[in-house]
Backbone as JSON Lines, residues from 0, in Angstrom:
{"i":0,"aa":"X","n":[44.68,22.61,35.11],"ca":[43.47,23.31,34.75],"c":[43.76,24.19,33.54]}
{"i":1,"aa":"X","n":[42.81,24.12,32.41],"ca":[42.95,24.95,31.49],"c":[42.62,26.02,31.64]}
{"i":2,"aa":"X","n":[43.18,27.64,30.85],"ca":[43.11,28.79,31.18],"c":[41.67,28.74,29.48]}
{"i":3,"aa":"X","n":[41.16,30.33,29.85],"ca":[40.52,30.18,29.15],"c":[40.96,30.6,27.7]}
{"i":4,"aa":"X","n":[42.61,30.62,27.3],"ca":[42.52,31.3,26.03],"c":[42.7,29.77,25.87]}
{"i":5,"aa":"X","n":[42.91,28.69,26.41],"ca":[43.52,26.81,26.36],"c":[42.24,26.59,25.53]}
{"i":6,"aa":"X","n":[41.26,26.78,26.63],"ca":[39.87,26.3,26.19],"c":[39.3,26.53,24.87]}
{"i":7,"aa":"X","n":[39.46,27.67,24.56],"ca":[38.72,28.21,23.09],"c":[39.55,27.83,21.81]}
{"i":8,"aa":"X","n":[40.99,27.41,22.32],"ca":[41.84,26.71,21.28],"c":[41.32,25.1,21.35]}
{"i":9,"aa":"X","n":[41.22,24.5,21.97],"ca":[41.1,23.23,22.17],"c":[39.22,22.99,21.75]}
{"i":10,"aa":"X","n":[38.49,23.95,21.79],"ca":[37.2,23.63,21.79],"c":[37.01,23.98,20.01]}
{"i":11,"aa":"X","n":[38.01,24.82,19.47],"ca":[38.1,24.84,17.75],"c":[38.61,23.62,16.8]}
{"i":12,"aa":"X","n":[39.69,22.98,18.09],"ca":[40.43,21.75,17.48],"c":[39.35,21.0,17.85]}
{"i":13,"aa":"X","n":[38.41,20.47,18.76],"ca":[36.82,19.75,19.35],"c":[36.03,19.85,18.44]}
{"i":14,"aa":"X","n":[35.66,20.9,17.55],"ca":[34.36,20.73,16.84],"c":[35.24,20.36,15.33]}
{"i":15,"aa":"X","n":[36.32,20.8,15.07],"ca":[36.89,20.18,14.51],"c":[37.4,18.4,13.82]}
{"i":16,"aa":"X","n":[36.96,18.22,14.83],"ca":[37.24,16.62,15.35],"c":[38.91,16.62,15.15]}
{"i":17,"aa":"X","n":[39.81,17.46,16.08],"ca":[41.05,16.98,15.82],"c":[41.46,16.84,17.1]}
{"i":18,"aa":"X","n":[40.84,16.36,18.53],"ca":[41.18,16.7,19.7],"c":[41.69,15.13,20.29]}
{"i":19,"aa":"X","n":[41.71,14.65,21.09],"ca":[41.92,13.45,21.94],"c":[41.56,13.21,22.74]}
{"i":20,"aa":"X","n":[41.41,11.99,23.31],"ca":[40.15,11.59,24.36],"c":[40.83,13.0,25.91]}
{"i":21,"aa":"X","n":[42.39,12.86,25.88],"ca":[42.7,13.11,27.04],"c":[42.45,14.77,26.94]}
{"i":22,"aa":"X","n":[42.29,15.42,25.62],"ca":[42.16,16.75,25.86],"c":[40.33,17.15,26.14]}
{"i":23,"aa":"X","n":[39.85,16.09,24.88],"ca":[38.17,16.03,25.54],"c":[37.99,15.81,26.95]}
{"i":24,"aa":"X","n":[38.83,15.05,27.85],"ca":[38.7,15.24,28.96],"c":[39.13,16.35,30.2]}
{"i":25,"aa":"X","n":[39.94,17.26,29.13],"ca":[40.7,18.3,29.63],"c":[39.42,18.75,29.61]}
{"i":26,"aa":"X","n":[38.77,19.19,28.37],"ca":[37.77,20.25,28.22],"c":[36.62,19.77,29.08]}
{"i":27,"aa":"X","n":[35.59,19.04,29.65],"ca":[34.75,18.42,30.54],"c":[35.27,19.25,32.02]}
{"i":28,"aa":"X","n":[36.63,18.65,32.09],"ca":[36.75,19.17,33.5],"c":[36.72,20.65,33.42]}
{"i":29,"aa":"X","n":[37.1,21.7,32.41],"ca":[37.43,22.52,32.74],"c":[35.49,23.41,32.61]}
{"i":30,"aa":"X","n":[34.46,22.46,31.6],"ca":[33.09,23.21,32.17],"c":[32.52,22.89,33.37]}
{"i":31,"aa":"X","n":[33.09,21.4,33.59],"ca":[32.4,21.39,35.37],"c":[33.19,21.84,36.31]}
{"i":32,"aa":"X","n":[34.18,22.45,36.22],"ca":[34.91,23.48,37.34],"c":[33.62,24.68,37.38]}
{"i":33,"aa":"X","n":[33.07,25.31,36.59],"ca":[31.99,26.45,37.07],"c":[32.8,27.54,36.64]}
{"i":34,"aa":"X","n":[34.41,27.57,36.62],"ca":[34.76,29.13,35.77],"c":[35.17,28.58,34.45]}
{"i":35,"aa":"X","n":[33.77,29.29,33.64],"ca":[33.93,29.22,32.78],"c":[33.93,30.93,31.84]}
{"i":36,"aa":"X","n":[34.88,31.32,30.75],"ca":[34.81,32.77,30.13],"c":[33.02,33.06,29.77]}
{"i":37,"aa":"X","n":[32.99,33.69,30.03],"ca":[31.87,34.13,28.94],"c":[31.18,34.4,27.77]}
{"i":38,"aa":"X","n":[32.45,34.13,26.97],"ca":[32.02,33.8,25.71],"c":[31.77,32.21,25.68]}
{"i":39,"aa":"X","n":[32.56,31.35,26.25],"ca":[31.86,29.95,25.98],"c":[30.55,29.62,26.94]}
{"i":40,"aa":"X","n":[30.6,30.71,27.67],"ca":[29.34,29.84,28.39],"c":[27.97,29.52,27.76]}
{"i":41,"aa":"X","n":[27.51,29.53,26.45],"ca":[26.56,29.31,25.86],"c":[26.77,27.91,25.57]}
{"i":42,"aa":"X","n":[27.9,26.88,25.35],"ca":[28.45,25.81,25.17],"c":[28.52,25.21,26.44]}
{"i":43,"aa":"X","n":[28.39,25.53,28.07],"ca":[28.44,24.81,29.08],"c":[27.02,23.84,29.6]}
{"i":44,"aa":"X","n":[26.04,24.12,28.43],"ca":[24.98,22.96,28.62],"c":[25.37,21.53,28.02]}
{"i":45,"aa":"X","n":[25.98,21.71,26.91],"ca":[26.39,20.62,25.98],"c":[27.47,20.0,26.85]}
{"i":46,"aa":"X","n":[28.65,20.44,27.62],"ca":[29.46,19.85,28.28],"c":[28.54,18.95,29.05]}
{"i":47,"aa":"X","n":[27.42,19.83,29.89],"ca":[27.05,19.0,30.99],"c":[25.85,17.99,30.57]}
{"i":48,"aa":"X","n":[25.28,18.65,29.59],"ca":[24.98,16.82,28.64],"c":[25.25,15.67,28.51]}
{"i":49,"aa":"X","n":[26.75,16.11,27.82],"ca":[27.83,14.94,27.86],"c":[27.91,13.97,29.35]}
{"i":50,"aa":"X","n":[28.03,14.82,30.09],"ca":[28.34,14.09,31.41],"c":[27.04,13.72,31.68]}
{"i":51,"aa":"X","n":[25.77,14.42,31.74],"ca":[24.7,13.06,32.6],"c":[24.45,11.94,31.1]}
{"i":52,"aa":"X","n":[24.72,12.5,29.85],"ca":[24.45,11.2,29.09],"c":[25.47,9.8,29.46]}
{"i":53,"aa":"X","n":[26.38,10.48,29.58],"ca":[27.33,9.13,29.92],"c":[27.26,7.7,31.22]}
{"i":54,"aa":"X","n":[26.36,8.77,31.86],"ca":[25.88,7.99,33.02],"c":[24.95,7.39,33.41]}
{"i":55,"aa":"X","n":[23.8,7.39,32.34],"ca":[22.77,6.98,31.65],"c":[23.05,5.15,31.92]}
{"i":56,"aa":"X","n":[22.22,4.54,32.01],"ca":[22.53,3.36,32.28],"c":[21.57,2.51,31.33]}
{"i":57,"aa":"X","n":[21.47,1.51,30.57],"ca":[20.68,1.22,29.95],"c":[19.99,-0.32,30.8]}
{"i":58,"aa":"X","n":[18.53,-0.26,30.57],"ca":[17.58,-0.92,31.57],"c":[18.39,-2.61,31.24]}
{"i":59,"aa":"X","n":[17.6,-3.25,32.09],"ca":[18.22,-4.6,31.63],"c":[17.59,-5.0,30.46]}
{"i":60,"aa":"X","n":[17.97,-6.16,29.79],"ca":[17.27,-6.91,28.49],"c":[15.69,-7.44,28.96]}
{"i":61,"aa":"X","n":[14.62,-7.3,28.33],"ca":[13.9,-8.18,28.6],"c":[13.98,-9.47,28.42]}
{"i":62,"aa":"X","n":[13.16,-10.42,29.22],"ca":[13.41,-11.71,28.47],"c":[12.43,-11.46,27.27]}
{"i":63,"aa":"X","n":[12.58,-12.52,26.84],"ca":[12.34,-12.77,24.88],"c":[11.04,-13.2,25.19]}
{"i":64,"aa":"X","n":[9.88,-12.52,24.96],"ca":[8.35,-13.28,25.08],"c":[8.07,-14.55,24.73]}
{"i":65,"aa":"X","n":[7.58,-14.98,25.58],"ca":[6.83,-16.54,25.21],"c":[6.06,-16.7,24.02]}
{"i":66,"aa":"X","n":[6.11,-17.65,22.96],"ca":[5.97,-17.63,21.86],"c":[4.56,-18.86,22.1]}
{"i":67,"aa":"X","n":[3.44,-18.52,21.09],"ca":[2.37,-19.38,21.44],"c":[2.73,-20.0,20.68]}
{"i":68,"aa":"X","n":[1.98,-21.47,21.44],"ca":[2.33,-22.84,20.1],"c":[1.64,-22.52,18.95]}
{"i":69,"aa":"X","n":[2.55,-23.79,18.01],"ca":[2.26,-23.04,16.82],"c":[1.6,-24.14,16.39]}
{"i":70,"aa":"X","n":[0.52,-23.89,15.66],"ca":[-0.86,-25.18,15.61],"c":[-0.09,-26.45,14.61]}
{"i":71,"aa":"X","n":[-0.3,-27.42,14.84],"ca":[0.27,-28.25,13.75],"c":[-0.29,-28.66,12.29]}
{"i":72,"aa":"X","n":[0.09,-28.48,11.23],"ca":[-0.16,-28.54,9.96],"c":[-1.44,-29.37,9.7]}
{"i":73,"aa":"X","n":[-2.05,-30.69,10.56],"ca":[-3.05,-31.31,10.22],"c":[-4.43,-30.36,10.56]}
{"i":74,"aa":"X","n":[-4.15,-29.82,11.63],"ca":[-5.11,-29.16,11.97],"c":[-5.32,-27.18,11.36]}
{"i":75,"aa":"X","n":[-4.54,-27.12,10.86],"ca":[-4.68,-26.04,10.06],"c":[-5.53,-26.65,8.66]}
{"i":76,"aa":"X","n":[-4.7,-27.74,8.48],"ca":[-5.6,-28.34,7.34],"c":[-7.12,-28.34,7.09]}
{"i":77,"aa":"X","n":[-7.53,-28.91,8.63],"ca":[-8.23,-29.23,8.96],"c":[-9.34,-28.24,8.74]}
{"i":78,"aa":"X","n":[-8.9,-26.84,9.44],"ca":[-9.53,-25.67,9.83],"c":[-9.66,-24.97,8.36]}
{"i":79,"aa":"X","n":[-8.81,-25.47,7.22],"ca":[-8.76,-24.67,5.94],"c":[-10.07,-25.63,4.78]}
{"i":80,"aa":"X","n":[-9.82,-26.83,5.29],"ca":[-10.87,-27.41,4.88],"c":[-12.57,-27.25,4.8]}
{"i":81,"aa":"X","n":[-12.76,-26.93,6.78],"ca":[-13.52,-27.07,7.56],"c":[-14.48,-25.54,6.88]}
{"i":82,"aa":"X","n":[-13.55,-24.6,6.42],"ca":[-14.11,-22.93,5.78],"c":[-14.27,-23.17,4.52]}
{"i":83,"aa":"X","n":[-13.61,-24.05,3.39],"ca":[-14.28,-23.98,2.28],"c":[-15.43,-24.74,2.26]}
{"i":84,"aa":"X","n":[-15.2,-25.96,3.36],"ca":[-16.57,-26.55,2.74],"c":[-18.22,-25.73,3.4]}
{"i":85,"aa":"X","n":[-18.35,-24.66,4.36],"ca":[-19.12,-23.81,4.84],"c":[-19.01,-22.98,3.87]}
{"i":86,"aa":"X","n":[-17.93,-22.41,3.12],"ca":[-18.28,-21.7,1.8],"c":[-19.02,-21.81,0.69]}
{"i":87,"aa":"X","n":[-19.11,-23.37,0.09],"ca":[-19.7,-24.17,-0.66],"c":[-20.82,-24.02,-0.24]}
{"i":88,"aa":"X","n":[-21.38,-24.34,0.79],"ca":[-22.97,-24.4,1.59],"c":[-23.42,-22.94,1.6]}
{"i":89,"aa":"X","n":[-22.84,-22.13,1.78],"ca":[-23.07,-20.56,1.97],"c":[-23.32,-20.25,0.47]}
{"i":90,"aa":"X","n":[-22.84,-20.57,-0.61],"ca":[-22.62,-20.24,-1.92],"c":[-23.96,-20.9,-2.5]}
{"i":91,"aa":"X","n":[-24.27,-22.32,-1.93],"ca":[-25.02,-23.4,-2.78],"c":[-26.35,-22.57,-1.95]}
{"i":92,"aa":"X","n":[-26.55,-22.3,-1.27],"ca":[-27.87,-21.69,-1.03],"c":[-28.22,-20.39,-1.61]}
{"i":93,"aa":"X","n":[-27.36,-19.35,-1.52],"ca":[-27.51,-17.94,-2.38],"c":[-27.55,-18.14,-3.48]}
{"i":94,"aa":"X","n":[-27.01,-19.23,-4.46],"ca":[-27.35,-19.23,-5.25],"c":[-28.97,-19.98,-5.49]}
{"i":95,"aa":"X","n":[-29.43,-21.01,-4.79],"ca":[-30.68,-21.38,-4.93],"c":[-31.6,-20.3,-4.96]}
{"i":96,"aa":"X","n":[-31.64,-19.11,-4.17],"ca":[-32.55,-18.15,-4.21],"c":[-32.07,-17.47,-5.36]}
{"i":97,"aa":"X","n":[-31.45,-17.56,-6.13],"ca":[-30.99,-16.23,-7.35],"c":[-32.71,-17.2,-8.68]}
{"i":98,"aa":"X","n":[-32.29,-16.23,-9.14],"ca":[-33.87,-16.77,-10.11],"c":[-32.81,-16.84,-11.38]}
{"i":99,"aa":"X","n":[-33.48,-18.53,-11.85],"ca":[-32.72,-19.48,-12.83],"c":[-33.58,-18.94,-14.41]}
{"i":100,"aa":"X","n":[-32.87,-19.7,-15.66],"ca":[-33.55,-19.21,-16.67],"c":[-34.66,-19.13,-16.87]}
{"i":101,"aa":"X","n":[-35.53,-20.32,-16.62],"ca":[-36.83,-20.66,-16.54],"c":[-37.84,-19.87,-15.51]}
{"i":102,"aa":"X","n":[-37.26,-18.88,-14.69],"ca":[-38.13,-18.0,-13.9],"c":[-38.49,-16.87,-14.21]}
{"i":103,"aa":"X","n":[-37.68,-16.81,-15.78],"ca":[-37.63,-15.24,-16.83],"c":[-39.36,-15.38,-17.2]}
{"i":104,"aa":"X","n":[-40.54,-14.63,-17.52],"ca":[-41.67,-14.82,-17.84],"c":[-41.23,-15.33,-19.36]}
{"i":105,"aa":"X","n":[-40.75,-14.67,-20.28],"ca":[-40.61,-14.84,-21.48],"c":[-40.21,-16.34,-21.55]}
{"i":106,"aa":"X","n":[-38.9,-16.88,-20.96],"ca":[-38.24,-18.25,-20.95],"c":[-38.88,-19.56,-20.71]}
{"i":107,"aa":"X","n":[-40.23,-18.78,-19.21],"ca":[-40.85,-19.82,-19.06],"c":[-41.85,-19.97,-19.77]}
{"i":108,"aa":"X","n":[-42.15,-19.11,-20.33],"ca":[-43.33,-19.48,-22.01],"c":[-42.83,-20.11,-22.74]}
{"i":109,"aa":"X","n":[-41.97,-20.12,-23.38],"ca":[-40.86,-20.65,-24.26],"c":[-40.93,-22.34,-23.89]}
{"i":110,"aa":"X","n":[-40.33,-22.43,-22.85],"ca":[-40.48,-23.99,-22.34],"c":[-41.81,-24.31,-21.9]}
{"i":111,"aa":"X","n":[-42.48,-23.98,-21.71],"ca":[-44.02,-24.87,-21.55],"c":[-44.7,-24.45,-23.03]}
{"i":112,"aa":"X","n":[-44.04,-24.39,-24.14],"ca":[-44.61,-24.31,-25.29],"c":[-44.27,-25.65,-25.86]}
{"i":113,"aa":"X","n":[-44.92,-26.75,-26.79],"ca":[-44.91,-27.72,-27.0],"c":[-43.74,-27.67,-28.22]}
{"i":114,"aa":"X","n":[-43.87,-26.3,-28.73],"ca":[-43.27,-26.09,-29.71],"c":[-42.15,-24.94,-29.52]}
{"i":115,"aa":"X","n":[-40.93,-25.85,-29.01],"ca":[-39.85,-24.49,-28.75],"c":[-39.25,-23.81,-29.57]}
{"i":116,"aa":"X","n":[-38.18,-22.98,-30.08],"ca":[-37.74,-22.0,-30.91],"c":[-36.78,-22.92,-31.82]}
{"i":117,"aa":"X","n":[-37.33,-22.72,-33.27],"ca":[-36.39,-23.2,-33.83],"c":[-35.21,-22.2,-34.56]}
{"i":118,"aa":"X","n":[-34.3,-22.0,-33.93],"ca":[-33.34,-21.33,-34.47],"c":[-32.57,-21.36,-35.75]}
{"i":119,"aa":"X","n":[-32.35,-22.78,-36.06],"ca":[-32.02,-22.99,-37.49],"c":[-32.5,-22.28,-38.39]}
{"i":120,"aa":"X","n":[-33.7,-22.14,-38.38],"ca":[-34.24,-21.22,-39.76],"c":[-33.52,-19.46,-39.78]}
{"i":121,"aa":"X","n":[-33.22,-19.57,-38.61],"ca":[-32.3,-18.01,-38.72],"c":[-31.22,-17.98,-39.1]}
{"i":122,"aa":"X","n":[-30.6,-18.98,-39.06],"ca":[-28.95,-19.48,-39.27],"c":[-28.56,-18.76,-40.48]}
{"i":123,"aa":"X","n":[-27.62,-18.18,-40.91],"ca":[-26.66,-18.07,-41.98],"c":[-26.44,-18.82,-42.61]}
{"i":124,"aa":"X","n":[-27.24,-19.24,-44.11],"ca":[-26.34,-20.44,-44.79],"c":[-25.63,-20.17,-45.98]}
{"i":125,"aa":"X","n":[-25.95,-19.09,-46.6],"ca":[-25.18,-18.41,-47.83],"c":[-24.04,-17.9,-47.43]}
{"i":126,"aa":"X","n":[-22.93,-17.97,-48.29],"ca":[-21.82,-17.08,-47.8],"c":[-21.68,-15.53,-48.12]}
{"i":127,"aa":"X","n":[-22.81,-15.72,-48.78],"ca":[-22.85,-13.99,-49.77],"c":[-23.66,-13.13,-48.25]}
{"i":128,"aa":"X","n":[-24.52,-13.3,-48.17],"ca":[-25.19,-13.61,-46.91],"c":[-24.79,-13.25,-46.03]}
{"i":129,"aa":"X","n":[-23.51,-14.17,-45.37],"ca":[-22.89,-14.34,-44.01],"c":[-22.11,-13.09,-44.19]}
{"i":130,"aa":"X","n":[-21.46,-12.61,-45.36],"ca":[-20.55,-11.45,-45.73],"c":[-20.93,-10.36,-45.77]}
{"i":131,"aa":"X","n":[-22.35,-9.93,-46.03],"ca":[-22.98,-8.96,-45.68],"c":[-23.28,-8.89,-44.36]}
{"i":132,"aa":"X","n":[-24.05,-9.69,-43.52],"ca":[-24.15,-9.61,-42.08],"c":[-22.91,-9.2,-41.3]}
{"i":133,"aa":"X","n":[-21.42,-9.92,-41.61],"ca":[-20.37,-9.44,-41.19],"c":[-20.02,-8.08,-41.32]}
{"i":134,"aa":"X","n":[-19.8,-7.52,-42.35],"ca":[-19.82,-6.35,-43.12],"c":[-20.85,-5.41,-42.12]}
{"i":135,"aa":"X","n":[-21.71,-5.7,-42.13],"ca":[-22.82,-4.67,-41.45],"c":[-22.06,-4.73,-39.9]}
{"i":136,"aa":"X","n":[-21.75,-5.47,-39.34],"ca":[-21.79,-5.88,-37.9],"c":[-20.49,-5.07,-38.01]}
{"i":137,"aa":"X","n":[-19.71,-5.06,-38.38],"ca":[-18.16,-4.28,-38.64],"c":[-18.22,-3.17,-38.89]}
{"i":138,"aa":"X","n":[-19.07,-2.39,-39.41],"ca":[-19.58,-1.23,-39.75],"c":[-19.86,-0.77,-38.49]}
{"i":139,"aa":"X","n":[-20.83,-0.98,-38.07],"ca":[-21.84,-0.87,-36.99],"c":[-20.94,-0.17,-35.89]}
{"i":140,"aa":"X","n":[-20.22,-1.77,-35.49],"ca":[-18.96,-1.42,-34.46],"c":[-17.86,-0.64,-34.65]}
{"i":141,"aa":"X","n":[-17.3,-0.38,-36.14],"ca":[-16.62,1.09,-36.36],"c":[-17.22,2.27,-36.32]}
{"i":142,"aa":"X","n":[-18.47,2.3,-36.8],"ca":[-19.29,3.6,-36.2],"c":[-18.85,4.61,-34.49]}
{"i":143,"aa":"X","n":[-19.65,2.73,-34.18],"ca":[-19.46,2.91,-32.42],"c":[-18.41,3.66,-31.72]}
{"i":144,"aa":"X","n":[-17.24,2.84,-32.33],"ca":[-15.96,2.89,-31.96],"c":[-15.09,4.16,-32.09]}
{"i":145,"aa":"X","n":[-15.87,4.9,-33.2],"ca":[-15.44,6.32,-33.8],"c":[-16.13,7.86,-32.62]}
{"i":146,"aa":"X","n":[-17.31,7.13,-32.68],"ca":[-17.99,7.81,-31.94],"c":[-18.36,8.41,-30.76]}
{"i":147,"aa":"X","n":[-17.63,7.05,-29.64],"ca":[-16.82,7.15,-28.66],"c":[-15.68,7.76,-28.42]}
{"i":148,"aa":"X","n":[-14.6,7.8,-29.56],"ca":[-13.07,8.87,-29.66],"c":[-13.81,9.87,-30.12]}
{"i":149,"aa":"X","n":[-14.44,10.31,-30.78],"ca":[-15.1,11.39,-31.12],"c":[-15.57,12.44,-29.42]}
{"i":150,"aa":"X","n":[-16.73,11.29,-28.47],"ca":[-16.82,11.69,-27.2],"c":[-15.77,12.15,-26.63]}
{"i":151,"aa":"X","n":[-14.91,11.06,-26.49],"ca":[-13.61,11.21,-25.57],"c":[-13.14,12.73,-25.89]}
{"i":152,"aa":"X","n":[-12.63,12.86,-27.01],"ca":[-11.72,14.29,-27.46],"c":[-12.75,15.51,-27.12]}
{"i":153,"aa":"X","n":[-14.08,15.06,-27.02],"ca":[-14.85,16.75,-26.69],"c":[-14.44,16.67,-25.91]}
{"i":154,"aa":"X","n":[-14.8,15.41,-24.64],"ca":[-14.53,16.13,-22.92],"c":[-13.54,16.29,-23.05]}
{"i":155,"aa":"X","n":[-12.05,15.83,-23.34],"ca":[-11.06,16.02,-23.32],"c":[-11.13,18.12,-23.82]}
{"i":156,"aa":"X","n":[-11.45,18.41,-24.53],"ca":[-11.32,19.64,-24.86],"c":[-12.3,20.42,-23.76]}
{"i":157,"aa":"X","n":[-13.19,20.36,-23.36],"ca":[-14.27,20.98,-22.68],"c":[-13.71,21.27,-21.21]}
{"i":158,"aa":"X","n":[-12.67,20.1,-20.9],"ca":[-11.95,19.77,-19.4],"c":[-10.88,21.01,-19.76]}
{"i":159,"aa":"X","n":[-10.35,20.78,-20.89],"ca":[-9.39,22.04,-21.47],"c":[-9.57,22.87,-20.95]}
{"i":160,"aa":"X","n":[-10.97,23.63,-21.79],"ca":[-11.14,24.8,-21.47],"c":[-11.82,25.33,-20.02]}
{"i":161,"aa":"X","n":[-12.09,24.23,-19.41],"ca":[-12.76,24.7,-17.76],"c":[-11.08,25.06,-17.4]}
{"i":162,"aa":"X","n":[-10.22,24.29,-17.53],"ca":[-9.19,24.29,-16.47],"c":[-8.11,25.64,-16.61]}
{"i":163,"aa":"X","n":[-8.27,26.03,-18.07],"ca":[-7.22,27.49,-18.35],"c":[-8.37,28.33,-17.56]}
């Protein structure tokens, strides 16, 4: 049996990790003897830890759950098939109710006119022409384009000054 000046040497070499199974077993017996000093007795829960953990038994294994069959490839096929083509039908009807060009009022004037739009006469055929229209259209959209970074940087500044 260890005395208690044994114990407080052996429990420094213990947290230490420099002890041995047979002195860790010195120290066990000597907290479940019940005299223990009083200065370690704040450490005699952890002894008796040790001991009901060790005795702890672990449950048996379950068996390994039954695994459901696993469908065979034709019939997955089958079933992958079976959803696009109900997709197609689901699709081909929503779209029948969507309203086509000819249901526009303007469009359907257009086509029950004997005389439909001849666009050619609007066409671009000069290149002097086509270079100005470009020119304008490039303009236009650098305007735009300026005008928007122009936007951006106010809020950007306005967010500024809410947030100081």
């Amino acid at each position: 049996m260890l005395s208690h000046q044994e114990a407080e040497i052996l429990l420094h070499r213990y947290f230490a990790s420099d002890t041995t199974l047979a002195e860790e077993h010195e120290l066990r017996a000597y907290f479940r003897a019940g005299d223990v000093a009083p200065r370690l007795a704040a450490l005699d829960p952890m002894f008796d830890y040790w001991d009901k953990a060790g005795k702890i038994i672990a449950p048996p294994a379950r068996p390994a759950p039954v695994r459901r069959l696993q469908q065979r490839p034709a019939v997955k096929w089958l079933m992958a098939t079976a959803a696009a083509v109900l997709l197609l039908f689901t699709a081909n009807g929503w779209l029948d109710d969507q309203p086509g060009p000819h249901d526009l009022p303007i469009a359907a004037a257009v086509a029950q006119k004997k005389n439909p739009i001849d666009w050619s006469k609007y066409e671009v055929t000069d290149p002097e022409e086509a270079y100005r229209v470009l020119r304008s259209a490039l303009k236009i959209a650098s305007s735009e384009m300026n005008r928007s970074t122009r936007l951006t940087v106010q809020g950007i500044n306005e967010m500024e000054k809410v947030l100081r």
